[in-house]
C-alpha positions in Angstrom: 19.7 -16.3 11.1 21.1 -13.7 13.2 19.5 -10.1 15.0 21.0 -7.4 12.5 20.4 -4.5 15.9 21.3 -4.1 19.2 19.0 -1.6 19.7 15.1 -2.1 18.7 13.2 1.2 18.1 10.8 1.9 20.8 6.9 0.4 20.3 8.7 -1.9 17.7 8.1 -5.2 16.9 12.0 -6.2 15.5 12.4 -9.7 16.0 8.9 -10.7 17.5 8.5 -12.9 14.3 12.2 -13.9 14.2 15.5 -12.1 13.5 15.1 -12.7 9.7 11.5 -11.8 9.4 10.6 -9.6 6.1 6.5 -10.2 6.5 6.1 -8.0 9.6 2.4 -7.9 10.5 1.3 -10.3 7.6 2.4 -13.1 9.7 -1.1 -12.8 11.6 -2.6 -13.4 8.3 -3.5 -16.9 9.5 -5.6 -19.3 8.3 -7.9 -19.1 10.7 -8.2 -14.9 9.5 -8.3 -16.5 6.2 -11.5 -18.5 7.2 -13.0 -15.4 8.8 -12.5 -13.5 5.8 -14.5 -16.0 3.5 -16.9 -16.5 6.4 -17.8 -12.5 5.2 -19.1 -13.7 1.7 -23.1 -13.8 1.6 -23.6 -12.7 -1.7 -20.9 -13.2 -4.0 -20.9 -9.6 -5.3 -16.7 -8.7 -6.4 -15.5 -5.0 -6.3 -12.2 -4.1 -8.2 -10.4 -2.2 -5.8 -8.4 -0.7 -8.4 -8.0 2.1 -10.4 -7.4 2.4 -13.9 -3.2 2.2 -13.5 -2.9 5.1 -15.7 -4.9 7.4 -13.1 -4.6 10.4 -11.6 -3.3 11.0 -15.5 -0.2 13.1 -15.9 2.4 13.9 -12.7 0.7 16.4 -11.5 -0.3 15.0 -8.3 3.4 13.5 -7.5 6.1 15.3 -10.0 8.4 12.2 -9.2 6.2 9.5 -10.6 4.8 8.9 -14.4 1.8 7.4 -15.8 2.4 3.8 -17.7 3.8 3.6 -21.3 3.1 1.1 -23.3 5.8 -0.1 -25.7 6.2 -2.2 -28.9 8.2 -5.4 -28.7 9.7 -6.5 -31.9 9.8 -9.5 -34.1 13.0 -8.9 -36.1 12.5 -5.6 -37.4 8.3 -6.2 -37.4 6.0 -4.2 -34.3 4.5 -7.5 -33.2 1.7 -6.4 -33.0 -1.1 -7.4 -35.1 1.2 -9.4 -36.5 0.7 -12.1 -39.3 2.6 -14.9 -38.8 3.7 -16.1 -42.2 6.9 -18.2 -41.0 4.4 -21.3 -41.3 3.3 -20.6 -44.9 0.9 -18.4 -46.8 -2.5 -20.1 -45.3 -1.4 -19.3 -41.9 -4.5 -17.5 -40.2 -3.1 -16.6 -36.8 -3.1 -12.7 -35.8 -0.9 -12.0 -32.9 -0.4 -9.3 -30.5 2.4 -8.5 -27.5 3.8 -5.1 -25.8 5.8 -4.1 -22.9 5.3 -1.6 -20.3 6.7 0.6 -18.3 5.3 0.9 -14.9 6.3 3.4 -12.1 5.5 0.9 -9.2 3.9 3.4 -6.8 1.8 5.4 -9.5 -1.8 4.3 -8.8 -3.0 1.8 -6.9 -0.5 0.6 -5.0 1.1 -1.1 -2.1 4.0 -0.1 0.2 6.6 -2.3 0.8 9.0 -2.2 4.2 11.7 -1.5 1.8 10.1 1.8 0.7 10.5 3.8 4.2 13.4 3.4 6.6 14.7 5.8 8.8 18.4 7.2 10.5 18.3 5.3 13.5 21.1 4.0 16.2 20.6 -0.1 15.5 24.2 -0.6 16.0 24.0 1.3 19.3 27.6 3.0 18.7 25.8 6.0 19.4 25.8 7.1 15.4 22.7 6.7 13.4 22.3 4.8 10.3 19.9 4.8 7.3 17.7 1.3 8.7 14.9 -0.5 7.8 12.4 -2.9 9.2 13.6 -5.5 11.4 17.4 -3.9 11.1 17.9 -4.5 7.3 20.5 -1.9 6.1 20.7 0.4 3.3 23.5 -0.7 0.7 23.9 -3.8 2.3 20.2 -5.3 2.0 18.3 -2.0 0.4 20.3 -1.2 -3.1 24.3 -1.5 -3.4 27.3 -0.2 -2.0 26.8 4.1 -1.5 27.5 5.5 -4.8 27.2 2.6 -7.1 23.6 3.2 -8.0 22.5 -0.1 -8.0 18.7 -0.2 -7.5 16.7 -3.4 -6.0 15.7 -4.8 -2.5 17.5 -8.1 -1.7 15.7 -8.2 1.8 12.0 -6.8 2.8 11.1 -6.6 -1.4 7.3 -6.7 -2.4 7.6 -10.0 -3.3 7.2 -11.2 0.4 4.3 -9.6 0.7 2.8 -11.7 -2.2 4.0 -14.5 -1.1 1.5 -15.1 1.5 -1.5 -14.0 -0.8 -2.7 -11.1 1.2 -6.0 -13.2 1.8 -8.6 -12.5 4.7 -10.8 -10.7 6.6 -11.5 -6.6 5.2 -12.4 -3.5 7.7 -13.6 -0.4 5.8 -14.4 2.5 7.7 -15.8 5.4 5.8 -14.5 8.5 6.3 -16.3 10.3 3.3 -19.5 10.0 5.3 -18.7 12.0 8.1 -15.9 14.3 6.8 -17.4 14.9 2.8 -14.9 17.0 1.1 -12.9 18.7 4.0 -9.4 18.8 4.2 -9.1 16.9 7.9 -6.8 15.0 9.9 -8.4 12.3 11.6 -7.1 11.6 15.4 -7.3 8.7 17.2 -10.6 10.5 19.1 -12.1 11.3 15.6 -11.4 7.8 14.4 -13.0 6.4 17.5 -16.0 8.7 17.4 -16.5 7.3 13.9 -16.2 4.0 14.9 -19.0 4.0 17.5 -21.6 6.2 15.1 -20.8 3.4 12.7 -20.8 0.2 14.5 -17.8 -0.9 13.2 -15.2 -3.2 15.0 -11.1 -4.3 15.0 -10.1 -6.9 15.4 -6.1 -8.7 15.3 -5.5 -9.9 12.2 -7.6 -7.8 10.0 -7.2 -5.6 7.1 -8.0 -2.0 7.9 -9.2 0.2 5.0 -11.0 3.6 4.9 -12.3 5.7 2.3 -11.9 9.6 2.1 -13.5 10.2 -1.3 -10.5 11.3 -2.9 -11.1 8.5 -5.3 -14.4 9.7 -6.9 -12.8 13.1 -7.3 -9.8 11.4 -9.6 -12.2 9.3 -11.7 -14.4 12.6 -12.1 -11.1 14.9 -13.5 -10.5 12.5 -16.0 -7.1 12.1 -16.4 -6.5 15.9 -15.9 -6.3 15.8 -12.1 -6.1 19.2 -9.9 -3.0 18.5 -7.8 -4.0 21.8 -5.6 -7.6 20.8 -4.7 -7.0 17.0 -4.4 -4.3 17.9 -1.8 -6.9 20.5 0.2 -9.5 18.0 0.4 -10.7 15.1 1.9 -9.9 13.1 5.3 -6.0 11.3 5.8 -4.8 9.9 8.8 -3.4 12.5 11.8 0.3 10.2 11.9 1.9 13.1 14.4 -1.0 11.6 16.7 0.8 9.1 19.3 -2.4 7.6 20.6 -3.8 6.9 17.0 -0.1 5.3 16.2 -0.1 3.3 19.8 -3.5 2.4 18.6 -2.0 0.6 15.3 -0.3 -0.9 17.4 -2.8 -2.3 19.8 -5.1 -3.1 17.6 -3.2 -5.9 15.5 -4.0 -4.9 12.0 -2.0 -6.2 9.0 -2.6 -3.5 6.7 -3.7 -0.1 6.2 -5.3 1.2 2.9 -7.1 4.4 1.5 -8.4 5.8 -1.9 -6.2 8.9 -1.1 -2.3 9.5 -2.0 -0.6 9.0 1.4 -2.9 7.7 3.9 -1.5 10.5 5.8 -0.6 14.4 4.8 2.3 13.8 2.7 3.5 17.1 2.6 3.6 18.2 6.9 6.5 18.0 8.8 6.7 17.7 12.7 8.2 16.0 15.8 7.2 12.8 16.3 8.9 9.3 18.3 12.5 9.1 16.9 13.0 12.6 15.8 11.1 14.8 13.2 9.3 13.3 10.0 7.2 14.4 7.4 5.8 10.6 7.3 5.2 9.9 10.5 2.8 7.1 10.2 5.1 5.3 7.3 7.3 5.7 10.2 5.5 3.9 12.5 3.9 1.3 10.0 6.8 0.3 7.5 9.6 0.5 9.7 8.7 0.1 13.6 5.3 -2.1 13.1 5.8 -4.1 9.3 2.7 -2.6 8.2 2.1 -2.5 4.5 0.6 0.5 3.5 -1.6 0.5 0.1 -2.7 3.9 -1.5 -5.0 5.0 -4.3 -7.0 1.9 -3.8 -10.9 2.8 -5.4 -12.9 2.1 -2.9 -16.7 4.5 -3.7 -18.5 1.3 -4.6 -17.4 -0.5 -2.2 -18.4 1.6 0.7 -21.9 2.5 -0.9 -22.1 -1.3 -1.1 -21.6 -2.2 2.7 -24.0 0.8 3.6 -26.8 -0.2 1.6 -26.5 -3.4 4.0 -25.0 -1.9 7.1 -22.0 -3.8 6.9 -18.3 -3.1 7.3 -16.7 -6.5 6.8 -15.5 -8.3 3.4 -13.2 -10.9 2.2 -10.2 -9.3 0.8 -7.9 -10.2 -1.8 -5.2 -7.8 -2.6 -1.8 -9.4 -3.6 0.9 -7.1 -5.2 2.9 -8.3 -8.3 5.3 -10.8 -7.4 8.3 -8.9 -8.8 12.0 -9.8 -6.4 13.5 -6.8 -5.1 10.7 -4.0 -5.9 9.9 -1.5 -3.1 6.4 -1.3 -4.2 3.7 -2.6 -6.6 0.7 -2.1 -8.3 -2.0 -4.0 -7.5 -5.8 -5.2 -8.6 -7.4 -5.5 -5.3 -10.6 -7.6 -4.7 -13.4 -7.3 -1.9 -16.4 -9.4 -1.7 -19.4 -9.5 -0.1 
C-alpha cells in the first residue's frame, strides 16, 4: 500500500478510503444501505432497467461506438449452431446452439468506470502535469501499457471492482421528464432543488441517485434508426460547469449517478471549470475527484410512471456491471423494485 500523489485535487476524496482504494463512493454501499434498499420493496413488482443492448441502433448517436455483432463459433469446420451432435452415434437427439459477441462496452446501457475519465493533473507536485486517474493511478503504468505500445486494459480502477461489491441498495429517481418534457435544458443545482421540493423527494448518504430525462422513450420510439441531431437538442442533462450542483455531489454522499440519456451531462460543451477547462466536467468531478460511477442509457419510463402512480421515489436497486478484469466500462441489465 502506498499514496501514489503528493498532491490531492481539490474537493477530492484520494485516500479517504485508503491509498489503494479502487471503489471510491461504493464503499458507503453498506449493509445497513443494503437493508434500507430492501426495506423499499412493498410489492414485488421488477423493472429492467435496461435497454435492448443493440439500441440507439447504428453509430449515429456516438460515431466512435458500434452496435453488438453476433458471431458464429465453430465446431471443426461446422457453425455450431443448430448443431446435431452425431459424435455419440446416429440416435443422438441433442440440438445445440452457441455464438460469440462483440460488445462495445459503453454502447447502451452502461456503466462508467474510474478508469474511463482521468485528467492532466500535478499529483507528483513537480509542478508538471500528468495524465491521472482516481485516487492517483497513472496512465501507462496502471491504465494501458507503456506510451506507444498500444496495450489496452485497466490493471487498477477496472469495472470489475465495481461488481465486486454487487451494486446492491437503496434507489433515488428524480424525474426530470415531468417538469422539463422535451426541452433541451441544463439542470442547476437551483433547478434540481426546485424539483426536489415540488416532488417530495429526499438524499440521503449512501444512495443511488437516478433521474430520468425522457431521452429513453424517444430511442425506443425511433426504432433502431435514432435522430442523432434531435436526441442531442432535447431533453434535461445535468449543468456539470455548475460548482454548487458539483459541491452538492459532493455533500450529499451519493454512490452513483444514472440517466436514460447519453452523458448525464452535455457531452458536446466545453468551458472552465475546477482544474482547468473540460468538456466533461461532471465526469470530472465524479470519476476522478469523487469515485462516482456514472451509468448512462439506463431505460427508466416505466419505472418513473411506476413510482408516480404511488408517489414514491425510492426502490431497491440492483445494477451490477459484467465482471470482466481490466474493462473501463460495461454493459449492464439493471434491476429496480418496488
Amino acid at each position: 500500500m502506498r499514496q501514489r500523489w503528493v498532491n490531492r485535487p481539490q474537493g477530492s476524496n484520494w485516500g479517504d478510503f485508503g491509498p489503494d482504494d479502487q471503489r471510491g463512493r461504493l464503499n458507503l454501499l453498506t449493509p445497513a444501505k443494503v437493508l434500507q434498499g430492501v426495506a423499499e420493496v412493498k410489492e414485488g413488482l421488477s423493472f429492467c432497467l435496461s435497454l435492448p443492448l443493440n439500441m440507439p441502433g447504428g453509430n449515429a448517436v456516438n460515431p466512435k461506438r458500434h452496435p453488438p455483432v453476433i458471431s458464429p463459433v465453430h465446431v471443426g469446420k461446422d457453425v455450431y449452431y443448430n448443431y446435431v451432435w452425431k459424435e455419440h452415434g446416429a440416435g443422438n437427439r441433442d440440438v445445440t446452439s452457441d455464438e460469440a459477441v462483440t460488445f462495445y462496452s459503453q454502447y447502451s446501457t452502461q456503466w462508467d468506470s474510474f478508469a474511463h475519465v482521468g485528467t492532466l493533473f500535478d499529483a507528483d507536485g513537480d509542478g508538471k502535469p500528468e495524465p491521472v486517474y482516481y485516487n492517483g493511478y497513472r496512465a501507462y503504468e496502471h491504465i494501458g501499457g507503456a506510451k506507444d505500445s498500444g496495450e489496452l486494459g485497466a490493471k487498477a480502477l477496472g469495472i470489475e471492482n465495481m461488481a465486486e461489491t454487487g451494486v446492491q441498495g437503496r434507489g433515488v429517481l428524480v424525474d426530470l421528464h415531468a417538469h422539463f418534457g422535451h426541452e433541451r435544458v441544463a439542470v442547476n443545482h437551483a433547478m434540481l432543488m426546485d424539483v426536489f421540493k415540488k416532488d417530495d423527494v429526499v438524499v440521503e448518504t449512501g444512495d443511488m441517485f437516478l433521474f430520468h430525462s425522457g431521452w429513453d422513450d424517444m430511442i425506443t420510439q425511433m426504432g433502431g434508426d435514432p435522430d442523432a441531431e434531435k436526441l442531442h437538442a432535447s431533453c434535461a442533462v445535468l449543468d456539470g460547469y455548475d460548482p454548487k450542483l458539483l459541491q452538492w455531489i459532493t455533500d450529499s454522499g451519493i454512490v452513483v449517478i444514472a440517466s436514460d440519456n447519453m452523458g448525464v451531462e452535455d457531452a458536446r460543451g466545453f468551458g472552465d471549470t475546477q482544474d482547468g477547462p473540460s468538456r466533461l466536467p461532471l465526469h470530472r468531478h465524479c470519476l476522478f475527484r469523487l469515485g462516482v460511477h456514472l451509468g448512462e442509457l439506463w431505460y427508466l419510463s416505466e419505472l418513473a410512471a411506476a413510482l408516480k402512480k404511488r408517489n414514491r421515489s425510492r426502490f431497491l436497486l440492483t445494477a451490477p456491471p459484467l465482471r470482466m478484469p481490466g474493462a473501463v466500462g460495461s454493459p449492464a441489465t439493471p434491476v429496480a423494485t418496488l
